[in-house]
N, C-alpha and C positions, 0 to 999 in steps of 0.2 A: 674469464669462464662465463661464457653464456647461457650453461642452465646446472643449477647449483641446491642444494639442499642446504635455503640460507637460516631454517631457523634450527636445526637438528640442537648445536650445540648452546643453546642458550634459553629452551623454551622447560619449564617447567611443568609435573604432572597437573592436565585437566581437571576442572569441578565440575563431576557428573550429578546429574541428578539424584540419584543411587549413593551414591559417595558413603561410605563406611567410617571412614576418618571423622565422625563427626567429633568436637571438642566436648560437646555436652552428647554423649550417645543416647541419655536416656531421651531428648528433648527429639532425636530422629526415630529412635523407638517408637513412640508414640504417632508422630507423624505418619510414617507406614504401615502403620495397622491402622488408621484410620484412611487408608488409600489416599495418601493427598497426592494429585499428578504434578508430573515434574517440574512445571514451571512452576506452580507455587511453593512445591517443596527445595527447590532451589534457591527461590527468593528468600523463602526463610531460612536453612543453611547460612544462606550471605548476609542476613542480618544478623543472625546467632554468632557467626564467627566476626565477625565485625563488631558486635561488643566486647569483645573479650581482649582485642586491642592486641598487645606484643606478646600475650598467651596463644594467640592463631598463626596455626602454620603457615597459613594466610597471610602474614598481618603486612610483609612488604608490599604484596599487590594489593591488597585493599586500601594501604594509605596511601597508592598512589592513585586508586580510579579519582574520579570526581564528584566531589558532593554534591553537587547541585549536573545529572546529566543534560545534555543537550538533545530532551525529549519534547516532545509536543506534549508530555503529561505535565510538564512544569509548567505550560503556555493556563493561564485565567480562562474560564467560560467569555469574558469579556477582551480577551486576546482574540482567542479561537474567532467568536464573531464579528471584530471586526480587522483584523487580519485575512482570515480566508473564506470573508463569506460567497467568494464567487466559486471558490472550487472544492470539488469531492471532500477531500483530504479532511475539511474541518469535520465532515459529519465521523469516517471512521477512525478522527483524534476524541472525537466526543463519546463515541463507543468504548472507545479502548481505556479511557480514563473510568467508565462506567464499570465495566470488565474488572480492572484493577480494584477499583472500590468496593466490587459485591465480593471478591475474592477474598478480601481483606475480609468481610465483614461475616463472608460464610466461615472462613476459620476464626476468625476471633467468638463468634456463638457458638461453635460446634465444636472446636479444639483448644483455645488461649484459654475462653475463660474457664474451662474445665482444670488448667494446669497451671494454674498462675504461678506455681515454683519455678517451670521452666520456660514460659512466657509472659513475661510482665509486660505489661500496658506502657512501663518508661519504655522498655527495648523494640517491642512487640507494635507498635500504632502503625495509624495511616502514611503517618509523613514518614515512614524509612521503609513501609512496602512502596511506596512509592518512590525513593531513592531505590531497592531492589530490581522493582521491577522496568526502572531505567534502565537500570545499568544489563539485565538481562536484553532488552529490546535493541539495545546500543552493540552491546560484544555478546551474546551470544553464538555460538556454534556449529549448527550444522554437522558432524561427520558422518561422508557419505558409504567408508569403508565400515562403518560402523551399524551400518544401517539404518542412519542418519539422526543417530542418536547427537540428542543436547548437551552441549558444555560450554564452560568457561572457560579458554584457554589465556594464562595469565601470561601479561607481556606480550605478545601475539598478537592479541585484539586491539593490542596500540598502533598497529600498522593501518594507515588510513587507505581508502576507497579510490582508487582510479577508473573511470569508465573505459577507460583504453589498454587496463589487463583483465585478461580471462580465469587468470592460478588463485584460487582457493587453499584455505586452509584443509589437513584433513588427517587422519591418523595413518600411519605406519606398521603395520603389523610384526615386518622383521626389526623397526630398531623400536618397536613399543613407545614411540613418541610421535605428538603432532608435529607436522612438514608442510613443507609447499615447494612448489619447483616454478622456479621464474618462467615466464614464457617470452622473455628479452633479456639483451645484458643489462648489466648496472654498471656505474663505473663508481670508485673508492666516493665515502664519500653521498652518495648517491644515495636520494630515500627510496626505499624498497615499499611499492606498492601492492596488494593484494583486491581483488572483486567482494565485495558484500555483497552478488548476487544481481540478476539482469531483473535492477528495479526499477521505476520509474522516478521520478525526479518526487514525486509529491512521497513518494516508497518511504524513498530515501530521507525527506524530511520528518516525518510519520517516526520514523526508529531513531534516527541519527541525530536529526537534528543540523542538514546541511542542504542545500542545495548546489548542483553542479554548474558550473559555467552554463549559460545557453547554448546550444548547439552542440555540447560536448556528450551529452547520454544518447545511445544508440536503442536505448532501450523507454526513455522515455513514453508515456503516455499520457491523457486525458479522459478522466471517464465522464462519458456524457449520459445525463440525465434523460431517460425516455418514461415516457407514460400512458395510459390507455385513456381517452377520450372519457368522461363521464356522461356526456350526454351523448352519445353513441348510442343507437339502438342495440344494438347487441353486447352491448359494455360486460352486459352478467354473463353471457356464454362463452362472450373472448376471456373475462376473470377468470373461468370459469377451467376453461382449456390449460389458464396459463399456471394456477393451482398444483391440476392433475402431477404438474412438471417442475413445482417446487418454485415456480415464480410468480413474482405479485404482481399488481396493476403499474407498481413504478419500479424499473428497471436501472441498472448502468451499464454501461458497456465501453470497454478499454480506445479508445481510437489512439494509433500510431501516426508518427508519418508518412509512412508508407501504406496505409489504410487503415479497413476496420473488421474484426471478427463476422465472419458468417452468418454466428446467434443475432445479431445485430440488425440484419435484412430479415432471420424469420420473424423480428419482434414487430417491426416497420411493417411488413406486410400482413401481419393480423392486423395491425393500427388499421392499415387504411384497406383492410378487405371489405365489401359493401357487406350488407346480409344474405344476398343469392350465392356468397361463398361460406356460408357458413358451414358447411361439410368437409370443408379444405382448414376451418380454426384449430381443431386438435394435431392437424399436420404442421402447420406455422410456428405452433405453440411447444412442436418436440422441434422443431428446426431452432427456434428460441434459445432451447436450452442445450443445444447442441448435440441433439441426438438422432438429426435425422441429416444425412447427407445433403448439401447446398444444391448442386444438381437436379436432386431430387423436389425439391421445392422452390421452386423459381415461378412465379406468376407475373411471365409480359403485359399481362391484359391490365396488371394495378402497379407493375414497377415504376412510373413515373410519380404515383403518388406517395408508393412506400419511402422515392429518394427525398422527392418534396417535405415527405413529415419528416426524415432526418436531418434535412438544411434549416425546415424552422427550426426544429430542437438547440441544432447548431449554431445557429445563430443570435437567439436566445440565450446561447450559455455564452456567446461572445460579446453582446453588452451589458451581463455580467461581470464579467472579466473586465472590459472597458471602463465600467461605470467605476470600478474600483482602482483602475491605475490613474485616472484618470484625477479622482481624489484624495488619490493616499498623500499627495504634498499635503491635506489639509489635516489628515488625522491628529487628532487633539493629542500632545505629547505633554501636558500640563502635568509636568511634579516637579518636586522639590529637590527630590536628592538627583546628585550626578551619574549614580550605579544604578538608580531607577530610570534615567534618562537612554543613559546608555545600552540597556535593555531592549527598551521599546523602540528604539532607530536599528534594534540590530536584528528585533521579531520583524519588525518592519520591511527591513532590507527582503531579509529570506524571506515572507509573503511577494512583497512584487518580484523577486526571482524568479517565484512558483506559478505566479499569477502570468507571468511574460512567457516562458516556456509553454505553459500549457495554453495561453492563448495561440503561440504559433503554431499549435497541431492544431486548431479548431477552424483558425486562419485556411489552413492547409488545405482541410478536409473540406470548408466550405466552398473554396475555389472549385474541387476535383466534384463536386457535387453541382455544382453548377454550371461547369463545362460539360458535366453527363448531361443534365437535365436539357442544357443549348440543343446540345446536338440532337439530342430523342427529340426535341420539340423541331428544329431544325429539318431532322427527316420525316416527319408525320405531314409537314407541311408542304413539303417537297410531293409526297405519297399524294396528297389533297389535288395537290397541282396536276400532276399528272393526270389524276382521275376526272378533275375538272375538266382538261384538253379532252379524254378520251368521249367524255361525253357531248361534249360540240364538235366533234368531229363525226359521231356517227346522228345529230341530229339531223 
């Protein structure tokens, strides 16, 4: 049978944000009249029910998730920088652990310690919002028939990530259960693959906690780091432009390999506009941020310089990259225990994964930027030449 409704009979009701069921109802009571939004009120639902052990109706898929997730919240400030200091990913793993922490820290002052009968400090801490809030960032849910409402769909979320299917999980309306429809066959036997969604490799480490073979994400990218000149004479008015439009002086911008967003050339050609275009920066500055048609904002007169400041940038972020594969054989893996060892050769591994992939789009895109720049530079000189001929010819 080539396309099948393979989890109908085996998937269990979802944990919504909302969920009614709760084991201690009064401890959700409280929760919702104080407005907590779904993800934190979810994270604590799964801790609540998670203490209560084989009283939770919960209690077979909760002792089966994993104690310790395969998040980048588990990774040390001292992983983080020196595993991923060449690329993006560390800075919005260091966000997101920040995110997690003030969450914690706004409900624990504003709601735990107000009810410490039904939030205690043993149940209630840092270290099990942060076991939560794994475990949400790892299997959370999506449903799109739902109007892309969040859940936990228990057993289902054990089905791992293939970059080469497209079938999603999603709810059902006539059999009131979450489904998925294969989009190839399987044969007996055979692991059934589902999509986490067209993320990027660094995404995918970011939640999951994996990196996909090289060459195997279609959806891969790299965000490259851009910035406005500081000593630029017009530094405050291009800031200034790029405000009005909700962006600051240092940008990122996704590169594929098959190129790069649009916003990308409007940000480059504010960079390298002179000052006699200054009546053109509020135009660049909405092309920036992707609100003004690319057509529409194209400047011949400075695109040679707008692609030049994108190949330094690029190039920049690629002895980055370099400098760090370069010497991760040397990274200091000095400890004692053998689960401590075997740890850091495995954060290890997955950094140069992340670091190799995302250098070969940088690779990429450096080439494709400097086979443009050849040829613009190639035909201008060609254009020189000619006009050189024409003018000894009529001397």
């Amino acid at each position: 049978m080539s396309r099948y409704h393979a989890l109908y009979s085996w998937l269990s009701s979802p944990l919504y944000a909302n969920n009614k069921e709760w084991s201690c109802p009064e401890a959700g009571e409280v929760l919702k009249r104080n407005f907590v939004p779904d993800w934190p009120l979810l994270a604590t639902y799964l801790i609540s029910e998670a203490s209560l052990m084989k009283s939770s109706r919960w209690s077979n898929y909760i002792s089966a998730l994993p104690r310790q997730p395969y998040s980048l919240l588990y990774w040390t400030r001292y992983e983080l920088d020196t595993y991923l200091v060449a690329s993006q990913i560390r800075k919005r793993a260091i966000e997101r652990i920040t995110d997690v922490t003030g969450t914690y820290n706004d409900l624990r002052l504003r709601i735990f310690s107000k009810y410490p009968q039904l939030f205690s400090e043993e149940v209630f801490n840092m270290e099990t919002f942060k076991w939560s809030f794994g475990i949400l960032f790892s299997r959370l849910v999506r449903l799109p028939s739902m109007d892309g409402r969040v859940a936990l769909v228990p057993w289902a979320d054990m089905l791992n990530h293939s970059c080469e299917v497209e079938t999603f999980l999603d709810y059902d309306k006539s059999s009131q259960g979450i489904v998925f429809m294969t989009d190839r066959s399987y044969q007996p036997s055979e692991q059934v693959f589902i999509s986490y969604g067209k993320k990027s490799n660094g995404e995918l480490l970011l939640s999951y906690g994996f990196v996909p073979r090289e060459g195997t994400n279609p959806n891969d990218s790299v965000e490259l780091p851009l910035s406005l000149n500081k000593s630029d004479k017009c530094y405050g008015e291009k800031l200034e432009a790029l405000k009005k439009h909700n962006l600051s002086a240092s940008e990122c911008f996704p590169l594929q390999i098959t190129g790069w967003p649009l916003e990308l050339m409007g940000y480059a050609y504010l960079v390298a506009s002179p000052p006699n275009m200054s009546r053109q920066f509020a135009e660049m500055a909405s092309a920036a941020s992707g609100k003004t048609a690319y057509k529409d904002t194209r400047y011949p007169e400075i695109e040679e310089q707008a692609l030049q400041f994108i190949l330094d940038s690029c190039e920049l972020s690629i002895s980055k990259y370099t400098k760090f594969l370069q010497g991760s054989s040397s990274i200091d893996l000095d400890v004692t225990s053998p689960k401590q060892l075997n740890r850091k050769l495995f954060l290890k591994q997955l950094a140069v994964d992340l670091c190799t992939s995302e250098r070969r789009i940088l690779f990429r895109t450096q080439y494709i930027l400097r086979r443009r720049l050849r040829d613009m530079r190639s035909g201008e000189l060609r254009a020189l030449r000619i006009l050189d001929g024409f003018k000894k010819l009529f001397k």
